[in-house]
C-alpha positions in Angstrom: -29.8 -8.6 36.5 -29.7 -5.7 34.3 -29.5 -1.5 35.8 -29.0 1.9 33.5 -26.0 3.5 33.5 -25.3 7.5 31.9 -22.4 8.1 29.9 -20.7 10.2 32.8 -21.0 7.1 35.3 -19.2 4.5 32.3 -16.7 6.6 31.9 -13.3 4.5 32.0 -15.0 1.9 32.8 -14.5 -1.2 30.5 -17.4 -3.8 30.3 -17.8 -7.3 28.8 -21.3 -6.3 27.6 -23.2 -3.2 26.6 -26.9 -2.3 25.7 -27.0 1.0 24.7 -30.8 2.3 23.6 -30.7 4.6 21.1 -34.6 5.1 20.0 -35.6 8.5 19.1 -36.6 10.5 22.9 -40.0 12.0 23.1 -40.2 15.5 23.0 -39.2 17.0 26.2 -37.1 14.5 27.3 -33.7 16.0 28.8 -30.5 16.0 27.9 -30.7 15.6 24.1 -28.0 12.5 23.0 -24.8 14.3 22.1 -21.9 13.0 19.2 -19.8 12.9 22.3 -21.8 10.8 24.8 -22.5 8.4 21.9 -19.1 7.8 21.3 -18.5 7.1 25.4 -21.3 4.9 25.8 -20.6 2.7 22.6 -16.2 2.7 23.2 -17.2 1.1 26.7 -17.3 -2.7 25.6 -14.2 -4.8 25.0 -15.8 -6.3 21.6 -17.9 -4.8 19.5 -19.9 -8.1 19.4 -21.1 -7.8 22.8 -21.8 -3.8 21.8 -26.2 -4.6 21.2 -28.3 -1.8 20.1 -32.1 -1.4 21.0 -34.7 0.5 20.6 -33.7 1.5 17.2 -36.2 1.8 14.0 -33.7 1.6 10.9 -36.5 3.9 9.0 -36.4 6.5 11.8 -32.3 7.9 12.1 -32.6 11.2 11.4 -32.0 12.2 15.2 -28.8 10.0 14.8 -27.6 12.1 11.3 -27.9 14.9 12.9 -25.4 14.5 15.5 -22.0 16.6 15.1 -19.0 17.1 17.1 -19.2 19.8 19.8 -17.2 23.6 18.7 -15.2 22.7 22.0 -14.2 20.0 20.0 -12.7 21.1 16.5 -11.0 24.1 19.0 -9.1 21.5 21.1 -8.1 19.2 18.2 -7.0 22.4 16.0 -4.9 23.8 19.8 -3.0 21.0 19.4 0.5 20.9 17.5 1.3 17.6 16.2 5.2 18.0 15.9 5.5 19.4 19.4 3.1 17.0 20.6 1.7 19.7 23.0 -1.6 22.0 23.2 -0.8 25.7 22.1 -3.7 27.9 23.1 -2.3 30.3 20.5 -3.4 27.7 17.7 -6.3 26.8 19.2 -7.5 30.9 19.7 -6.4 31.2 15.7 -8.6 28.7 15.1 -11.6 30.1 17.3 -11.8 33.3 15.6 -12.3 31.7 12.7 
């Protein structure tokens, strides 16, 4: 019994095995893999061991080394205030207008 899941639907979710297909898409093929959504689907499995890959052609990664984190991203992380342990939009709006 096998079924596909997106990224949104595993979210939270914690399985005892994963396949994750992470082949290069044909062109046209919508939405384009995100850094985010890879890390969702591969954080899902409770062992990395059960984590399998397919689809995959070593010689053929350059879709994968592309991926970087999301501007969203590096503003939230830069928002937050470590000592304070809270989320100042001042620091994150600093950081923004960068």
């Amino acid at each position: 019994l096998a079924f596909a899941v997106t990224d949104y639907k595993v979210q939270g979710k914690t399985l005892d095995y994963f396949i994750v297909s992470l082949g290069k898409r044909g062109a046209g093929v919508y939405p384009k893999l995100k850094l985010v959504d890879l890390h969702v689907l591969v954080s899902r499995v409770r062992l990395g061991a059960r984590l399998f890959v397919i689809g995959l052609n070593p010689d053929d990664v350059d879709h994968l080394r592309q991926l970087r984190p999301s501007e969203v991203l590096g503003i939230w992380e830069h928002g937050y205030n470590q000592i304070t342990e809270m989320w100042e939009p001042e620091l994150a709006a600093a950081y923004a207008a960068e």
